[in-house]
Backbone as CSV, one residue per row, in Angstrom:
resi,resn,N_x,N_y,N_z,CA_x,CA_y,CA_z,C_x,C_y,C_z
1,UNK,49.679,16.474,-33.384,50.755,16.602,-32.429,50.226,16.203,-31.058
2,UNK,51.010,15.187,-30.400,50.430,15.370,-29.361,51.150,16.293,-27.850
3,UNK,50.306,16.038,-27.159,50.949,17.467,-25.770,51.281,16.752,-25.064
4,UNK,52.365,17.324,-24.145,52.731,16.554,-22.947,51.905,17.235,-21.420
5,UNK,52.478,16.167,-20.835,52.732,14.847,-20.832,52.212,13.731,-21.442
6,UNK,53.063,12.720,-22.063,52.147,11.544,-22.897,52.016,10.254,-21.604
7,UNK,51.334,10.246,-22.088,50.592,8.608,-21.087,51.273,7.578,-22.406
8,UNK,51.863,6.777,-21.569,52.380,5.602,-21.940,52.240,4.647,-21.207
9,UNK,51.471,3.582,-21.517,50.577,2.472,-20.362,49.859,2.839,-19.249
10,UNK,49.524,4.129,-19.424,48.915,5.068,-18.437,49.673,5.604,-17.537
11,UNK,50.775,5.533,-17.442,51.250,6.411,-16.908,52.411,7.705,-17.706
12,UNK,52.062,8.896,-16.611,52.512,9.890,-17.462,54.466,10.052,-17.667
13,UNK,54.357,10.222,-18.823,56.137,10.273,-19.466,56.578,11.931,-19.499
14,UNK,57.783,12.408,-18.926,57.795,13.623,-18.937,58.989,13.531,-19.791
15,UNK,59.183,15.014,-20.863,60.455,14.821,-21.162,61.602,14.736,-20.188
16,UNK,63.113,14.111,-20.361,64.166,14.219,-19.885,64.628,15.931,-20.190
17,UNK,65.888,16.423,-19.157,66.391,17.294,-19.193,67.573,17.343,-20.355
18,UNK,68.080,16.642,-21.010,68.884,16.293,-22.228,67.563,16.728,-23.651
19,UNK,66.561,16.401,-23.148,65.245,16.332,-24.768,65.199,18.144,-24.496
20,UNK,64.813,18.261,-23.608,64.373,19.817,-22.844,65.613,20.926,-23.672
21,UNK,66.558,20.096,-23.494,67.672,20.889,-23.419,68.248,21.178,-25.191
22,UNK,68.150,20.414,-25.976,68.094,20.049,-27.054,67.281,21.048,-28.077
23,UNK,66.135,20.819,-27.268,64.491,22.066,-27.731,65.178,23.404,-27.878
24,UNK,65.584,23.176,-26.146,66.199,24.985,-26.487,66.694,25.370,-27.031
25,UNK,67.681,24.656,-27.452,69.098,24.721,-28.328,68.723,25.096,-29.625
26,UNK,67.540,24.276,-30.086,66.922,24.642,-31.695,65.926,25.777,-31.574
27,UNK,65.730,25.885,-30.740,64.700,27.456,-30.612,65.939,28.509,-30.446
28,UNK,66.719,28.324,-29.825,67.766,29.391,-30.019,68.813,29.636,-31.193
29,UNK,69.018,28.794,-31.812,69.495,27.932,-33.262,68.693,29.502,-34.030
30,UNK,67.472,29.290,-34.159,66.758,29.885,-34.983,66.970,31.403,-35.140
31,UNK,67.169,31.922,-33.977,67.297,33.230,-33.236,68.775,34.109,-33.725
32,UNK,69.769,33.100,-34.251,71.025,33.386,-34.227,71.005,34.639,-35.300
33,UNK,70.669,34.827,-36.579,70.921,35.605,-37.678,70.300,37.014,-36.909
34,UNK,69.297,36.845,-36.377,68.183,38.659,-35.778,69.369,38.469,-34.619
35,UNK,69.851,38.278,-33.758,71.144,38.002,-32.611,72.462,38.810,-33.550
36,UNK,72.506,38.321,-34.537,73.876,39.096,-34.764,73.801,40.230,-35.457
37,UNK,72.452,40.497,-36.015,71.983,41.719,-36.566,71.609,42.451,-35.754
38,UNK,71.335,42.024,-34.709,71.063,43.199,-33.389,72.429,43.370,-32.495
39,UNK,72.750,42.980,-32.707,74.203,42.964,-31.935,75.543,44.080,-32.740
40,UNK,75.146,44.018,-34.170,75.681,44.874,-34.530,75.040,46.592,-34.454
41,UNK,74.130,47.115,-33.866,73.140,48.180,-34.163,74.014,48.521,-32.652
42,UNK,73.314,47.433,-31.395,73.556,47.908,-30.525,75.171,48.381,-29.856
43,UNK,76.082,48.149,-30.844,77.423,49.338,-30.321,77.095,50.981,-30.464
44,UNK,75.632,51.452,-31.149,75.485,52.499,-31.558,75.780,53.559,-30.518
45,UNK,74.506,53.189,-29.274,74.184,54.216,-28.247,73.384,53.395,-27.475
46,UNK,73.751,53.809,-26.127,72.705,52.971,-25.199,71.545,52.988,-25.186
47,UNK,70.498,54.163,-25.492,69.052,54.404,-26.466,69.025,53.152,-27.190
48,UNK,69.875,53.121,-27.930,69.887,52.385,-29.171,69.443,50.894,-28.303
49,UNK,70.813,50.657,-28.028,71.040,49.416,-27.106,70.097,49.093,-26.545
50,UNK,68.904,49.768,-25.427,67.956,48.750,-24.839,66.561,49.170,-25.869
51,UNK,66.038,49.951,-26.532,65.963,49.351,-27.994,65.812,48.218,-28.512
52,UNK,67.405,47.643,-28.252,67.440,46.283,-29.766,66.940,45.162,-28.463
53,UNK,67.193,45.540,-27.025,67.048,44.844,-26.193,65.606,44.341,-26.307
54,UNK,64.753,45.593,-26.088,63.225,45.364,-25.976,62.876,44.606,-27.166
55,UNK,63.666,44.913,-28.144,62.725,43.876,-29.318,62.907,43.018,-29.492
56,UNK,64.363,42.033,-29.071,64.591,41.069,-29.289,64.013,40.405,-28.552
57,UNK,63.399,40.917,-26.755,62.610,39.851,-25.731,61.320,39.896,-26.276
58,UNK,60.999,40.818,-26.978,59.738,40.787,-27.933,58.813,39.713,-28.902
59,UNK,60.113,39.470,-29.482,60.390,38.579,-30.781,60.360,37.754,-29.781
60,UNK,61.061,36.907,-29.373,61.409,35.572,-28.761,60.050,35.558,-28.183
61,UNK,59.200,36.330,-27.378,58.188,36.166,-26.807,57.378,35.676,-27.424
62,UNK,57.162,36.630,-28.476,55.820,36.432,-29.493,56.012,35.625,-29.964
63,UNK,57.667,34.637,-30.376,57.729,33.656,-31.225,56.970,32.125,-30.454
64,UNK,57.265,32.574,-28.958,56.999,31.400,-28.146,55.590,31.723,-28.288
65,UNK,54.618,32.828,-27.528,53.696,32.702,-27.479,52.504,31.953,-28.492
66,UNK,52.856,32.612,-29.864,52.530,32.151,-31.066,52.395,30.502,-31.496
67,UNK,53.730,30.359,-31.274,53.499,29.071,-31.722,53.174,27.915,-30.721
68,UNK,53.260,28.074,-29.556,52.329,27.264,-28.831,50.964,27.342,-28.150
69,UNK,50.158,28.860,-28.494,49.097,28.632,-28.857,48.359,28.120,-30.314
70,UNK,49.044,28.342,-31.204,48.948,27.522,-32.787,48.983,26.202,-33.010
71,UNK,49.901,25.892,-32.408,50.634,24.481,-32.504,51.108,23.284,-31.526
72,UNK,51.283,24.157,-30.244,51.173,23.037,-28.927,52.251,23.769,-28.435
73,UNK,53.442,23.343,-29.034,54.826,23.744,-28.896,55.524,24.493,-30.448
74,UNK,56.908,25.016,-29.360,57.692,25.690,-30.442,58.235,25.089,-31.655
75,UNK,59.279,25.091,-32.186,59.760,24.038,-33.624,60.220,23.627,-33.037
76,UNK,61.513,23.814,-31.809,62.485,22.918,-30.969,61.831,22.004,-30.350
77,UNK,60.662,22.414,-29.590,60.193,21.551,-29.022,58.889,20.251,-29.687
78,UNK,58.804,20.292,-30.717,58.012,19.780,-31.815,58.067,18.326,-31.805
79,UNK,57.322,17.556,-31.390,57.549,15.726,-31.650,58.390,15.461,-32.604
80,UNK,58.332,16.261,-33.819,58.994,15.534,-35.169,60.243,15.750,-35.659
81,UNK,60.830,17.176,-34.510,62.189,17.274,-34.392,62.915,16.310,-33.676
82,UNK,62.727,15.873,-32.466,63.432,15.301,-31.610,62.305,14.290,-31.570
């Protein structure tokens, strides 16, 4: 995989805000099924509620952290997706 920025004739290529935007979209894509399963818990009780809160910024964290120390970038953001 390679990392950005890529050098292309030596000079550096950054993604566009449309590629950027795209990434997110599939990193959040992913998120949707634990999103509606937490979404149903949290009508419980407000306990409850920041709860599902803390774990879901949890998850998303660790998902980011994880995989771009593993791998470079996230799946959205992955050369071979986009």
């Amino acid at each position: 995989m390679e990392f950005l920025p890529l050098k292309i004739d030596g000079v550096k290529t950054y993604a566009g805000f449309w590629k950027r935007f795209l990434s997110g979209l599939i990193d959040a894509i992913i998120f949707i099924p634990a999103i509606f399963i937490f979404n149903y818990f949290i009508k419980t009780s407000i306990p409850v509620a920041i709860l599902i809160t803390v774990i879901q910024l949890s998850l998303y964290t660790i998902y980011s952290i994880y995989f771009n120390y593993y791998y470079g970038a996230t799946i959205g953001k992955s050369n071979k997706i986009i």
